[in-house]
C-alpha positions as CSV (number, residue, x, y, z in Angstrom):
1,X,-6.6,10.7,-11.9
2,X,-7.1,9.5,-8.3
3,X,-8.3,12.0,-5.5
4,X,-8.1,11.3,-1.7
5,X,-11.7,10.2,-1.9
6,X,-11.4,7.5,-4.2
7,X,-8.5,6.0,-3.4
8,X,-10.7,5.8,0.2
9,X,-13.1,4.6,-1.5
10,X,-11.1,1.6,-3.0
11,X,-9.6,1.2,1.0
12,X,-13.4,0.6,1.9
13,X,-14.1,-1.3,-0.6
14,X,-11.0,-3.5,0.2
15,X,-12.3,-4.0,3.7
16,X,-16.3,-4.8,2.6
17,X,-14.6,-7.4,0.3
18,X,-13.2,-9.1,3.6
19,X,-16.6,-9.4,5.7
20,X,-15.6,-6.3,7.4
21,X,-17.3,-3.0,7.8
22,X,-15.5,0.4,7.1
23,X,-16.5,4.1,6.5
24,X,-15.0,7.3,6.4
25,X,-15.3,9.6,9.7
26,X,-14.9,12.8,11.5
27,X,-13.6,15.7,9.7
28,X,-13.2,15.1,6.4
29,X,-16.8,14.2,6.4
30,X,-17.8,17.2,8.2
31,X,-15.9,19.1,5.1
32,X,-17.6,17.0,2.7
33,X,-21.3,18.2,4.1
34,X,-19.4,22.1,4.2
35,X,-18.0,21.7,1.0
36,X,-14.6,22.4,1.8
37,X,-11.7,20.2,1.0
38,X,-11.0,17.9,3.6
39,X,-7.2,18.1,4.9
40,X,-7.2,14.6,6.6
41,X,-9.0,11.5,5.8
42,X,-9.9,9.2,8.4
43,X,-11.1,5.7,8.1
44,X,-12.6,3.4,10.9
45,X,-13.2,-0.5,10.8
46,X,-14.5,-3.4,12.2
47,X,-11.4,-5.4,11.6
48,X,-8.5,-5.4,14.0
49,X,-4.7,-4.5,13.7
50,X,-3.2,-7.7,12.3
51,X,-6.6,-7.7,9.6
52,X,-6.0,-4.5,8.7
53,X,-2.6,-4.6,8.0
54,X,-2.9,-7.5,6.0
55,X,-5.8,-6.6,4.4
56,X,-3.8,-3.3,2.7
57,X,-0.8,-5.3,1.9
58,X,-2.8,-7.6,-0.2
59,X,-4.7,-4.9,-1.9
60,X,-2.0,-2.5,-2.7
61,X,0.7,-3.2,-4.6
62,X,2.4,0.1,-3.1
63,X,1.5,0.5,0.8
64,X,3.4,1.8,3.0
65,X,3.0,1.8,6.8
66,X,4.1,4.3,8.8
67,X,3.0,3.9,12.0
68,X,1.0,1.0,14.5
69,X,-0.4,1.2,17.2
70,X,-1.3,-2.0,18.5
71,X,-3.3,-0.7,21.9
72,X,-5.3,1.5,20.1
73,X,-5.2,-0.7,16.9
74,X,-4.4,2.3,14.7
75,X,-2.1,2.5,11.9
76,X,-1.1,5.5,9.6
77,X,-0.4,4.5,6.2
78,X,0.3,5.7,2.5
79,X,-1.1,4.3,-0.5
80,X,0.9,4.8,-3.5
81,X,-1.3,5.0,-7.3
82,X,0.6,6.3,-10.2
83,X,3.4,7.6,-8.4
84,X,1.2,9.8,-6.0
85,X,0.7,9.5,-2.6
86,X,-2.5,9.6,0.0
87,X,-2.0,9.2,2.9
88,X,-4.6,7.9,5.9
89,X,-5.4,7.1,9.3
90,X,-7.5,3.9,9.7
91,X,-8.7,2.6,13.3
92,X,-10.6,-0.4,14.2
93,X,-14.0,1.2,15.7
94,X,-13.9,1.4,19.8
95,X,-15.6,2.1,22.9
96,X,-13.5,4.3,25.8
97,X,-13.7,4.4,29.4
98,X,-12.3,6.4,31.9
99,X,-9.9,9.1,31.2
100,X,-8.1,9.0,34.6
101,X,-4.9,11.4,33.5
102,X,-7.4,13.8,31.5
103,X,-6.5,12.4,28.4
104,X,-5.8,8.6,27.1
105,X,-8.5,6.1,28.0
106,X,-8.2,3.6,30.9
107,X,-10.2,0.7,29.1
108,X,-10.9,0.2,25.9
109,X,-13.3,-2.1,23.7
110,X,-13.4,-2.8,20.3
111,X,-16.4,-3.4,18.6
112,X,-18.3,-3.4,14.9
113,X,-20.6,-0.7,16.0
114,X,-20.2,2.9,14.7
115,X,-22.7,3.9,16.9
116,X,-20.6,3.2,19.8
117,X,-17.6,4.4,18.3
118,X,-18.9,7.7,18.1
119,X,-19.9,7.9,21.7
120,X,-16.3,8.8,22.6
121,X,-15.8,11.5,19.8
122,X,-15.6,15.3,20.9
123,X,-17.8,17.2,19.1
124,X,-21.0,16.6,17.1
125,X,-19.9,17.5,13.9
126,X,-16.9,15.1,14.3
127,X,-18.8,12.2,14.6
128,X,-20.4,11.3,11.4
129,X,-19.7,8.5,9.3
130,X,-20.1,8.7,5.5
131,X,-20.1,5.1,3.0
132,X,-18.6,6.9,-0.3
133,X,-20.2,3.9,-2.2
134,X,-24.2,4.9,-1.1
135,X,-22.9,8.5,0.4
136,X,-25.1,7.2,2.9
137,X,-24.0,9.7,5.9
138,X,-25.0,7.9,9.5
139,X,-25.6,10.5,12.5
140,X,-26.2,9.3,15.9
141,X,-25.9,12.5,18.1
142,X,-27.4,15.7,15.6
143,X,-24.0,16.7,13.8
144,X,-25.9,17.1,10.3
145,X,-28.5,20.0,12.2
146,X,-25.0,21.5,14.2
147,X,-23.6,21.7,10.7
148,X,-26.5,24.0,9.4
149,X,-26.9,25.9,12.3
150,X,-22.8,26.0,12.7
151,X,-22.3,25.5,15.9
152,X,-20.2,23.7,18.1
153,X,-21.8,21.1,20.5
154,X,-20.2,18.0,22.2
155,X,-21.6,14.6,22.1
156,X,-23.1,14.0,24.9
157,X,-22.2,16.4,28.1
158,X,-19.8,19.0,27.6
159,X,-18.5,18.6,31.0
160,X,-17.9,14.8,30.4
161,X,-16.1,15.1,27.3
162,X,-14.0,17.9,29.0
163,X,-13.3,16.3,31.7
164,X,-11.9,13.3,29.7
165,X,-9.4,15.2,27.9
166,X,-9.2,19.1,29.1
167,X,-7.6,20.0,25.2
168,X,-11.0,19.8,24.3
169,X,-11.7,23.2,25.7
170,X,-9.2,24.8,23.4
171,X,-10.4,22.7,20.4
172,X,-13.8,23.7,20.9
173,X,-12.5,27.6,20.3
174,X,-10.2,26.6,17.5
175,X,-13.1,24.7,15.2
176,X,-15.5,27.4,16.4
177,X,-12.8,30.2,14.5
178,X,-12.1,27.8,11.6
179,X,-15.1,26.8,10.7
180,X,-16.8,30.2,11.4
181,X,-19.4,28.8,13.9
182,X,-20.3,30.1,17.6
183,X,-20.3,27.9,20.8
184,X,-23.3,26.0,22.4
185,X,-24.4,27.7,25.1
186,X,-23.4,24.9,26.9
187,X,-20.0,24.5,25.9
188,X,-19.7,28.0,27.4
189,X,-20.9,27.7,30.3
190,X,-19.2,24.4,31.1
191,X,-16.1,26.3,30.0
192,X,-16.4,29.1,32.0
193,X,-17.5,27.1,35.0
194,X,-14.3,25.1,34.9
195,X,-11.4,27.0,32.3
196,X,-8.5,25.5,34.1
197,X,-6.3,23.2,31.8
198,X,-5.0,19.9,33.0
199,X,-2.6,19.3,29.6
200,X,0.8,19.3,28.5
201,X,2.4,22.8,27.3
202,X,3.1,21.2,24.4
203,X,-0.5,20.2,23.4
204,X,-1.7,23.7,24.1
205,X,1.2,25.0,22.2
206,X,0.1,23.5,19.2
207,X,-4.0,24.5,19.5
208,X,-2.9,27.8,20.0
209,X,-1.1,27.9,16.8
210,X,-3.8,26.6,14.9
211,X,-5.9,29.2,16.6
212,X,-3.9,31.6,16.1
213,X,-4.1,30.5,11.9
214,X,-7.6,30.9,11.5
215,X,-9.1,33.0,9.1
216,X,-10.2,35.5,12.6
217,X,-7.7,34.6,15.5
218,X,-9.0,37.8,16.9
219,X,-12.1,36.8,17.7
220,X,-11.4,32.9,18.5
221,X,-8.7,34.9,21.3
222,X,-11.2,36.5,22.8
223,X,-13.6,33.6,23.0
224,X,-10.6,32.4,24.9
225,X,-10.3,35.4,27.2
226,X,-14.4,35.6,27.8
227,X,-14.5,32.0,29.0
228,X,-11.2,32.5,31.3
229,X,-8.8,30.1,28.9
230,X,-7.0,32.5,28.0
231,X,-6.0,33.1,31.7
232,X,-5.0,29.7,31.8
233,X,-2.9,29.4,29.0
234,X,-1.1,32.7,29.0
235,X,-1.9,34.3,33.3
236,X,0.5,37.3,32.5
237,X,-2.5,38.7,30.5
238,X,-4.5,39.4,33.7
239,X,-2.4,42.8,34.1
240,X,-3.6,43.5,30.6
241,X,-7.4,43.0,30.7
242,X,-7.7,47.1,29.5
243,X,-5.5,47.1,26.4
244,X,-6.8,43.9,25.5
245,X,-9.5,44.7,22.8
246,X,-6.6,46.6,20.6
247,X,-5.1,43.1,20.3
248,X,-7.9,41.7,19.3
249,X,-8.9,44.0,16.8
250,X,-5.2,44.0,15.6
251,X,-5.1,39.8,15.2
252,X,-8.4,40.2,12.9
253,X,-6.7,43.0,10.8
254,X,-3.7,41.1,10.4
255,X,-5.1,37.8,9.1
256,X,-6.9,39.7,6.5
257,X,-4.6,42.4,5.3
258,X,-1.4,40.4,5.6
259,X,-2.6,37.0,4.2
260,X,0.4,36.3,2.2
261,X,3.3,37.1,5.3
262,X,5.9,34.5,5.3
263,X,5.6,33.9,8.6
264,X,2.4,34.5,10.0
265,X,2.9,32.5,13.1
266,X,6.0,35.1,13.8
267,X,3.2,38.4,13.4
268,X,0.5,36.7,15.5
269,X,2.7,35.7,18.5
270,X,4.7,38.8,18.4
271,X,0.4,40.8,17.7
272,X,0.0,38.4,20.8
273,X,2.4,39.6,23.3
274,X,2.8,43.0,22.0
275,X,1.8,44.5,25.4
276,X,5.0,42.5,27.3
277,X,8.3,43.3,27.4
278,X,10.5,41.1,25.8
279,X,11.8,39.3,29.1
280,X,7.9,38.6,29.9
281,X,7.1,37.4,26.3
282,X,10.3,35.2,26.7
283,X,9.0,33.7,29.8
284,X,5.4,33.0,28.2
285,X,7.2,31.7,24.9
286,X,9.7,28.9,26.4
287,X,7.2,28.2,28.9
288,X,4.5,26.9,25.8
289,X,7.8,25.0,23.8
290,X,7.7,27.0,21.1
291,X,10.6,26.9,19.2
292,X,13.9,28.9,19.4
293,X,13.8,30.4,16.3
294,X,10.4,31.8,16.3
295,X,11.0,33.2,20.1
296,X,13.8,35.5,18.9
297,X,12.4,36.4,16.0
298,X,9.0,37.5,17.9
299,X,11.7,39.3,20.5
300,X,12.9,41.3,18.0
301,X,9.8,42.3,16.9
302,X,8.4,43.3,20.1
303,X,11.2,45.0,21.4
304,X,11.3,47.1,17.8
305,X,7.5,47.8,17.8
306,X,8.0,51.4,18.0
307,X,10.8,51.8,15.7
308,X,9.0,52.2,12.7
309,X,6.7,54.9,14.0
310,X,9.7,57.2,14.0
311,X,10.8,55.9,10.6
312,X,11.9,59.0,9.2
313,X,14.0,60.3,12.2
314,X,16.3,57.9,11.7
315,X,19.5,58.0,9.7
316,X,19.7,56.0,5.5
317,X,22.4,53.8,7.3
318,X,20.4,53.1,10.5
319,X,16.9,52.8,7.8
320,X,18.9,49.9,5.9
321,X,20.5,48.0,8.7
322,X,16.6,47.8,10.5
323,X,15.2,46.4,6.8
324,X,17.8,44.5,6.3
325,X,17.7,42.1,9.4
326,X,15.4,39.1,8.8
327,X,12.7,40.1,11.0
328,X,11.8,43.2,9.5
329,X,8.9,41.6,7.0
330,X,7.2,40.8,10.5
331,X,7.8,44.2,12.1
332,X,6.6,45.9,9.1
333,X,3.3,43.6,8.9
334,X,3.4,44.3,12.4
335,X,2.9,48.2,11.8
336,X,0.8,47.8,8.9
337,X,-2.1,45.9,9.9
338,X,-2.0,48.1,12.9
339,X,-4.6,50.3,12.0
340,X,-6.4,52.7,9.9
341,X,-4.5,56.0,11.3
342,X,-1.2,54.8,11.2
343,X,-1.4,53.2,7.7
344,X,-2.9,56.6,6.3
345,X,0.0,58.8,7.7
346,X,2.9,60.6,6.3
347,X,5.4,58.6,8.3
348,X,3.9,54.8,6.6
349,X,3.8,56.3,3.3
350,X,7.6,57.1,3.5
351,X,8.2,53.5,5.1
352,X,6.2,52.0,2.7
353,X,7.8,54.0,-0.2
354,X,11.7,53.5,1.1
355,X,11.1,49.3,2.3
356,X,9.6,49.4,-1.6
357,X,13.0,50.7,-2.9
358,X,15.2,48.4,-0.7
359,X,13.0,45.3,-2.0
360,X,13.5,46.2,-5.4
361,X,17.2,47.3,-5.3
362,X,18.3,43.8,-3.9
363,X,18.1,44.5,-0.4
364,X,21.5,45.1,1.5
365,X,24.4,46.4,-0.6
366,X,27.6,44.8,-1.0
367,X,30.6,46.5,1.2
368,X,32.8,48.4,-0.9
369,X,36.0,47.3,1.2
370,X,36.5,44.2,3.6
371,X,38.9,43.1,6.6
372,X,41.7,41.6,4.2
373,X,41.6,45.4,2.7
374,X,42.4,46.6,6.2
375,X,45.0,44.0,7.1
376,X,47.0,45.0,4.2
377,X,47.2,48.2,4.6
378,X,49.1,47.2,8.1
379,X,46.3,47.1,10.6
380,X,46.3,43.9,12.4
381,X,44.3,44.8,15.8
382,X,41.0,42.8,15.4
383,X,38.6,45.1,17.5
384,X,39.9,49.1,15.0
385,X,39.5,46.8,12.0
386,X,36.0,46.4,13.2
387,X,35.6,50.1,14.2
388,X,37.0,51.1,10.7
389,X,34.9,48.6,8.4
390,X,31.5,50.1,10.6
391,X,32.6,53.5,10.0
392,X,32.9,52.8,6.3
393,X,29.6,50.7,6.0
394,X,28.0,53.3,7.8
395,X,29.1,56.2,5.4
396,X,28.4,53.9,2.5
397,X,24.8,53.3,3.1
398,X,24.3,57.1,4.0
399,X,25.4,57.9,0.0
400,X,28.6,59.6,1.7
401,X,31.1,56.9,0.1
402,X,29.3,56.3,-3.2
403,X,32.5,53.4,-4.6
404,X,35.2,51.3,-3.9
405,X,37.8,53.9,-4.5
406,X,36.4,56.6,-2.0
407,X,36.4,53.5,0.0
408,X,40.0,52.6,0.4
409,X,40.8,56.7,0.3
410,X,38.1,56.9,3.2
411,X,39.9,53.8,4.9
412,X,44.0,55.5,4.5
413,X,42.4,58.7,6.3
414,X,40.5,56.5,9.3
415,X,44.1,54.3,9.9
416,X,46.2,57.4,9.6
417,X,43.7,59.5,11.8
């Protein structure tokens, strides 16, 4: 059974057959030396677009390329052994120079050197190479001891490598939270020195999500507020500097008591901008691109935030109608991992007991009655067919109209009245 390091290896191997050099780099061999299991493979090479190209054609009797980019000479492929699929990026090693609109290169050279190549990585732990044939791992800027001592230092000057590509601020924070590791004290300071953020919303969209999906997005938030990011991603949270530890305590609590939410982007970003009113959290949402979707359902959320802590005020039929609308899982997550003293009172128990029942009883119940009921009993008028079919729905889930039958009697009195 192949595994995503040997069919690498066998890549490597292919290229070393053609005169040309090749070894794995960056993250997955960072997760190698963790032992965690790498999510992307990355691959970088001496030979150049056309080379390597060929060279996988000729080697695999199932490759498939997805993507080239000629400039760059990159190309994102999928290798196909016994009907499963791996798939890689593989590069042709580089030098960079000059990042004039903060984030592509203006000049680049190829070259045969990974020493050079990894010049123009980010961070120290993302530039080693590893040769799967020796497992010889070569290290050019101290990634092996920022490994051990887990944390996060750039190659070369923090404020060169920021100022090449400003995303690097945010990236710093997000491997620092995934990886469990703290800043260099250098990365700090350069980031607090200079926190503003040069990048597309979309770019900073997506860090944020995957810094908001580490095991503590808590803590990797307030790493962003400490060094002023934060301020530069979201500004609205400037009025909120004094509530802003409850968040943070909240986002921790939430990643580790909720882990299996089915949409834990949904609880973080609505944990996130709890303190706004929906309008606000609107503006900050569409703002970062984030999809339309996820914005309402995180509106809902916020704007029901309170709801639940009045559970048992409200009426059966009101109780079913709020579990019942597809953002409830969040909201109840929401209240949940809110913390110790709510979770412990009477008024969670009897949330937690009833959202138990509704779960297990299928959810929503069937309407005894519909419009065609109405319509032939000689109501025609669209908006009191309405009126009529809430009233019933509403008596139903209160346990007031317990069948069809006491429906359609219910129904004859409501027309007639």
């Amino acid at each position: 059974m192949e595994t995503y390091l040997s069919v690498a290896t066998k890549i490597i191997d292919a290229f070393k057959l053609k005169g040309h050099k090749a070894y794995l780099v960056g993250g997955c061999v960072r997760d190698l030396i963790l032992g965690r299991e790498p999510k992307d493979f990355d691959i970088v090479t001496s030979a150049l677009i056309e080379d390597i190209l060929l060279i996988l054609k000729t080697s695999f009797e199932k490759c498939h390329i997805l993507d080239v980019g000629v400039a760059f000479s990159v190309a994102i492929v999928v290798i196909e052994i016994n009907n499963e699929k791996f798939s890689f990026e593989i590069a042709t090693m580089r030098e960079e120079r000059g990042y004039s609109d903060k984030r592509h290169p203006d000049e680049i050279k190829f070259t045969d050197s990974i020493e050079k190549d990894s010049n123009r990585r980010d961070f120290t732990i993302n530039a080693l190479y590893l040769d799967p044939a020796t497992d010889k791992i070569f290290d050019f800027h101290g990634g092996q001891k920022d490994i051990k001592d887990k944390v996060i230092c750039t190659v070369g000057l923090a404020k060169d490598r920021f100022e090449e590509d400003n995303l690097r601020k945010l990236r710093a924070i997000r491997f620092a939270s995934q990886l469990e590791f703290k800043l260099s004290d250098e990365v700090k300071a350069t980031n607090k020195k200079d926190p503003s953020l040069s990048v597309s919303n979309e770019r900073v969209r997506d860090e944020l999500i995957k810094i908001l999906l580490a095991p503590w997005p808590g803590s990797a938030i307030k790493n962003m507020s400490n060094l002023g990011i934060l301020n530069a991603v979201i500004p609205e949270f400037k009025k909120h500097e004094y509530i802003f530890n409850s968040i943070v305590f909240h986002l921790n609590k939430a990643a580790n008591t909720e882990p299996t939410a089915n949409n834990k982007l949904g609880l973080f970003m609505s944990i996130l901008l709890s303190v706004f009113n929906p309008s606000t959290a609107e503006h900050i949402m569409v703002r970062l691109r984030f999809d339309s979707k996820l914005i309402k359902t995180v509106l809902h959320v916020i704007a029901h935030q309170s709801s639940l802590t009045f559970f048992d005020s409200l009426k059966d039929n009101e109780k079913i109608e709020l579990m019942a609308q597809p953002w409830f899982e969040i909201l109840y997550a929401f209240h949940s991992s809110s913390g110790y003293t709510f979770r412990n009172s009477e008024e969670y128990k009897l949330l937690e007991e009833t959202y138990a029942k509704f779960i297990k009883t299928g959810g929503m119940p069937a309407p005894f009655i519909n419009g065609k009921d109405i319509l032939s009993a000689g109501v025609f008028e669209g908006r009191r067919i309405g009126v009529i079919l809430s009233k019933i729905k509403e008596l139903q889930l209160n346990g007031e109209i317990t069948n069809r039958q006491e429906a359609l009697i219910k129904m004859k009195e409501l027309i007639n009245s």
